[in-house]
N, C-alpha and C positions, 0 to 999 in steps of 0.2 A: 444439495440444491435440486435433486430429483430430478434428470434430464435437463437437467440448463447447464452446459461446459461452462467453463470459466470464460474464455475467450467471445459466446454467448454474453456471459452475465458484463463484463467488463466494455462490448460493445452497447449494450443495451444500457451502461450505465451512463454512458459517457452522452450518448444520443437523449437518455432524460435530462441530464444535468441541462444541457445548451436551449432544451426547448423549456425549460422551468428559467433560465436565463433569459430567454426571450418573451415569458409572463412576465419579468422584473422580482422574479423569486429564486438570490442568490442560496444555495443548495450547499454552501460547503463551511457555512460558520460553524457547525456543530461538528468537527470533526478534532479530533487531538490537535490541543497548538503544543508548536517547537518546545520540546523539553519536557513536555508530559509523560505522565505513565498513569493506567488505569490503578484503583485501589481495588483490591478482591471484596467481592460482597461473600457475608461469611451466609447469608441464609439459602443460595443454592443451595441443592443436593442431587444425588445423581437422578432424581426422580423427575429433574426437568430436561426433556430434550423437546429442541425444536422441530423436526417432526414426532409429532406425540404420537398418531394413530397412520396407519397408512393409507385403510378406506374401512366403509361403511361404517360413521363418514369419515370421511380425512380432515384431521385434525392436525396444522400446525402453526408455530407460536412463532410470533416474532419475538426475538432475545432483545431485551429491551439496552443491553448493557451493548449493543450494539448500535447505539440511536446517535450516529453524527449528521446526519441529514434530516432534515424537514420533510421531504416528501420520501417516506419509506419505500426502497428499490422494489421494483414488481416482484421480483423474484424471492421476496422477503417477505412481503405481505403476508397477512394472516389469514389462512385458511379454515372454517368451519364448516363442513355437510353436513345434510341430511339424509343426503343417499350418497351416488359416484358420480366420480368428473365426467362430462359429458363431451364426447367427441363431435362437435357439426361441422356439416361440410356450409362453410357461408354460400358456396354458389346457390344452395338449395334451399337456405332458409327463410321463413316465412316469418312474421307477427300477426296474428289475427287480433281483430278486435270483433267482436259481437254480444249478445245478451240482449239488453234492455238499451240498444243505442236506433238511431232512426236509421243508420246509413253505416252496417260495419264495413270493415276495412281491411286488405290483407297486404302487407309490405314486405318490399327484400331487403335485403342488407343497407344495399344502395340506395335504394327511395329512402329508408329511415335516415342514413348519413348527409340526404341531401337537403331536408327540410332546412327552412327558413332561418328558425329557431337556437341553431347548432350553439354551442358556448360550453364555457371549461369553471369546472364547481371543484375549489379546494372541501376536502368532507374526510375528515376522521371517522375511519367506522372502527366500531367497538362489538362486540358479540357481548348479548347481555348475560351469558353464563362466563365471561371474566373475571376470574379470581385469580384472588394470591396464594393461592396453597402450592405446594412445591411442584405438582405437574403443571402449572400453568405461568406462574409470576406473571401475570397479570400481560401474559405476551398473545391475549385475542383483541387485539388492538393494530393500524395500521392508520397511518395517514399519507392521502394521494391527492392530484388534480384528476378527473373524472370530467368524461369530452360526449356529449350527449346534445339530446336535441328534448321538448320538454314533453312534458307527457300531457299537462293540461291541454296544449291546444290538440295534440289529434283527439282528447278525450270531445273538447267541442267541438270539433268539427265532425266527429262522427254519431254526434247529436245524443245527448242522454234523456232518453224517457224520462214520466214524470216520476213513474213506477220505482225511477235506480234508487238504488238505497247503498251499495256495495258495490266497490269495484275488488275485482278479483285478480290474482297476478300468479298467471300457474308458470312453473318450470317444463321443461321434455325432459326432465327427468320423473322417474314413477317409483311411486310406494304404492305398497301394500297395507291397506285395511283391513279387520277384521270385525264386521258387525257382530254383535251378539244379538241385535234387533231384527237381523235377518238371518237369525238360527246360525248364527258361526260361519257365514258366509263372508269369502273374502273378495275385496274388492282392488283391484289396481287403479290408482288414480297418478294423477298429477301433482308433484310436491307443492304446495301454493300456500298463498297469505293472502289478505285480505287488508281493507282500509274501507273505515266509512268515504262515500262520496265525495264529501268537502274537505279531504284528507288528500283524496286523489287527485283533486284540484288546485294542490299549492303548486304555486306558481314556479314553486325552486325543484319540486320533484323532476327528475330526468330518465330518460332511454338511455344509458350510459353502454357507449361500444369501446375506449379506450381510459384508457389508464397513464399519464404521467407523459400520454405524449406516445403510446404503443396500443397499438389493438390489446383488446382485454385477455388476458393468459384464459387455457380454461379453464383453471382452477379459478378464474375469478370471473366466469359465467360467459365467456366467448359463444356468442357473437353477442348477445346484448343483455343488459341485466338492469332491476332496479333500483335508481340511487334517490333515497328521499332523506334529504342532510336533517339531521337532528336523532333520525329514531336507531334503535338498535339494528345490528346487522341482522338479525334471522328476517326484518321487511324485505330485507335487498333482494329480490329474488335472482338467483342466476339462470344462465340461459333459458331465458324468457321467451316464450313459444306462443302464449293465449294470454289477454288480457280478456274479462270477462266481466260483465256486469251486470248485477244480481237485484233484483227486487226483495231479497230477503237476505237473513245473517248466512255467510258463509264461516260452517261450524270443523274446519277441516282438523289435524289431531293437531296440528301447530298453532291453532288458531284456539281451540277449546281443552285442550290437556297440558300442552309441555309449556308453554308460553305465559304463564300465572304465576299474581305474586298477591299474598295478600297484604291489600294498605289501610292505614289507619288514616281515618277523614275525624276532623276536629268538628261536633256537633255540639249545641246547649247543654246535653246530657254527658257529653265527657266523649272522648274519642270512639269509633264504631269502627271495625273492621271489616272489611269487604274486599273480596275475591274479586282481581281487577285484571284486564289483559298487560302487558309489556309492549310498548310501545315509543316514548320517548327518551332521549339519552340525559344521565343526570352528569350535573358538575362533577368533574375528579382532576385530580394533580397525581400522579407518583415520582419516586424521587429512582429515575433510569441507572444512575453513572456518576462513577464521582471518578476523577482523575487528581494527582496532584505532578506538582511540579517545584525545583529549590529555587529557595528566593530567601535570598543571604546565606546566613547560617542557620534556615531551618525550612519550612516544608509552606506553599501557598497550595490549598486546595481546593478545587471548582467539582461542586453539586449540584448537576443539571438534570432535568425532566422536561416531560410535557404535560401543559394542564389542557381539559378538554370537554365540553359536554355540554347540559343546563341548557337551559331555553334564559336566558340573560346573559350576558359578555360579562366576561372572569374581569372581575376589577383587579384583582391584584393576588399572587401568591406566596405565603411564608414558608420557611423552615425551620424546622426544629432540630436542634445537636442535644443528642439524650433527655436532661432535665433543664434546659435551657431557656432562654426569654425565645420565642419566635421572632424573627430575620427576617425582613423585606428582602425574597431575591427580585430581580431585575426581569423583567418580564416581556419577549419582544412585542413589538405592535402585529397585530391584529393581519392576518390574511386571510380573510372568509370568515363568516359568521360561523361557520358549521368546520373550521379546522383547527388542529391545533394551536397552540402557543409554546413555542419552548422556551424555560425560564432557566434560568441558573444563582448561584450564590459561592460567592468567591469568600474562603475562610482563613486566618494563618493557622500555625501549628496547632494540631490534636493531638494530644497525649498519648502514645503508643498504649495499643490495649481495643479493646471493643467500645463501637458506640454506636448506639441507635439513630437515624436520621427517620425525619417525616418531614413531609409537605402537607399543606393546607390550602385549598382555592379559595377564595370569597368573591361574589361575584357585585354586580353593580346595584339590587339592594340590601347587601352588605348581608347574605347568607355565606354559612360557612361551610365546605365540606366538613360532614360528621364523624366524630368516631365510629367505630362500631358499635359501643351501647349506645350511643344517640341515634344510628340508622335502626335499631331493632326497635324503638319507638313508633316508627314510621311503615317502615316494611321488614314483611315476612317473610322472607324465600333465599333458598340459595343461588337466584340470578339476581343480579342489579346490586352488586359491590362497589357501592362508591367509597367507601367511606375511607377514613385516613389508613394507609400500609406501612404500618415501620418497620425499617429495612436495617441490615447488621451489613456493619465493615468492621474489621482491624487492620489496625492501622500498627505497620511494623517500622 
């Protein structure tokens, strides 16, 4: 748990659950009921551990076989860098805004926390280099309630030129550049991302400083960072120092090298492929946990996940047992547009031996999450795996 005691993590559990209680979002249905016991998923291997990398960046996974709560514990969250965890001292810290604005602006902790605006955004974030391959089972994924104040209005009120075309969002964390355009000259900058204008202006984007009800760890960009629900986590920028606004593209190496995928666009002439930035989160389901428990003289067992993503609301999620008809599971309602669902499917007896499970999202106009040969029609790259993961248990 890397400097969190237990005694830490168990007080801070308890103070999330009461205040996710006092949203109307009970926190303990997803936990073992009486009589259960977890089934071994046979596709681990010893090549997954949940902290994967220690730094530069620090990489770690939430274990998804540990998913009995809806709002994933802070201290569990999923962590991905670009550089290291950034130590501030909040008494000192600043947000600037300038560029192409008529009146920038510079805030402390406090002025940001006290604006007008304040409110708590359930938001799934996913890291778009999430995969299922054995170092990751698909654990850069986390879902929280996120306590912010919005970004549009200080973006108007500190008035955008007619000029702005890009709003910029640097970290006080720094990389290193190396131009070959200025003869191998290296440059230190600011980790940062970028968004068109009218991107910067959705109304749900936020200044996020707490997390589930706790000031933001720093691993998850303390004292402020940004949360724009829908798009992949490398947007989120963490500790967030300059917001910055550009009359021209900001070409930074996350913005123009690592961040591409190439997609296929449906034309007269038959599909065209084009090299396109990453940006928005697609539908996905995976199947977390399966648990069973006796019921008579033989075995009831409950296959639960969480479905997530897609700019459309998940109409409904199935499962699959090996070569089987797909299974309507049970799907709860709806808490944010931009959070999870956790869904489950209650089965009897499976035949001792191995058997493959999959889920499947379909959303509300009746798209389906794809295979993998149906997502390689579509896009190119080894980020933005949505497609179906079938998963190994044996069942003894």
């Amino acid at each position: 748990m890397r400097d969190v005691s237990r005694r830490e993590v168990l007080k801070s559990g308890a103070a999330t659950a009461a205040w996710l209680a006092a949203l109307g979002i009970p926190d303990n249905l997803w936990a073992l009921q009486e009589g259960e016991e977890l089934v071994t998923f046979s596709d681990y291997t010893a090549d997954f551990k949940v902290d994967a990398q220690a730094a530069n960046p620090t990489v770690r996974c939430f274990d998804l076989r540990t998913l009995t709560t809806w709002a994933t514990p802070n201290h569990q969250h999923y962590t991905f860098h670009q550089t290291t965890t950034q130590q501030v001292d909040p008494s000192t810290y600043r947000l600037r805004v300038g560029g192409f604005v008529e009146r920038p602006r510079e805030l402390t902790l406090e002025e940001l926390k006290a604006r007008p605006d304040r409110r708590d955004v359930p938001v799934t974030l996913e890291c778009s280099g999430n995969s299922t391959r054995p170092q990751r089972m698909s654990g850069l994924l986390s879902n929280g309630v996120w306590t912010g104040v919005g970004l549009a209005s200080l973006l108007k009120e500190c008035g955008l030129k007619p000029e702005a075309r890009e709003v910029v969002f640097l970290g006080l964390d720094m990389e290193t550049e190396k131009k070959a355009q200025a003869g191998g000259r290296e440059f230190v900058t600011p980790h940062g991302r970028s968004m068109y204008v009218q991107d910067a202006l959705n109304p749900e984007a936020i200044l996020a400083f707490a997390l589930n009800g706790q000031p933001l760890p720093a691993e998850q960009g303390f004292p402020v960072r940004l949360i724009l629900p829908g798009w992949y986590g490398m947007t989120q920028i963490k500790w967030l120092g300059r917001i910055e606004v550009l009359d021209r593209r900001y070409e930074g190496q996350h913005m123009a090298r690592n961040y591409l995928a190439m997609r296929s666009f449906d034309t007269p002439d038959g599909p065209m492929w084009l090299d396109t930035s990453i940006s928005k989160t697609n539908m996905k389901s995976v199947v977390a946990r399966v648990a069973r428990r006796r019921a008579g003289s033989g075995w009831e067992y409950r296959i639960t996940g969480p479905a997530w993503g897609g700019q459309v609301p998940i109409q409904h999620v199935d499962v699959q047992i090996d070569d089987r008809p797909w299974q309507r599971a049970t799907l709860e309602a709806s808490r944010g547009q931009y959070a999870w669902r956790l869904w489950s499917l209650t089965v009897r007896d499976l035949s001792s031996g191995p058997h493959r499970l999959a889920s499947r999202a379909t959303n509300a106009n009746g798209v389906a999450q794809p295979t993998q040969d149906e997502r390689r029609t579509k896009i190119a790259s080894g980020r933005e795996d949505f497609s179906i993961w079938p998963r190994e248990i044996v069942v003894t």
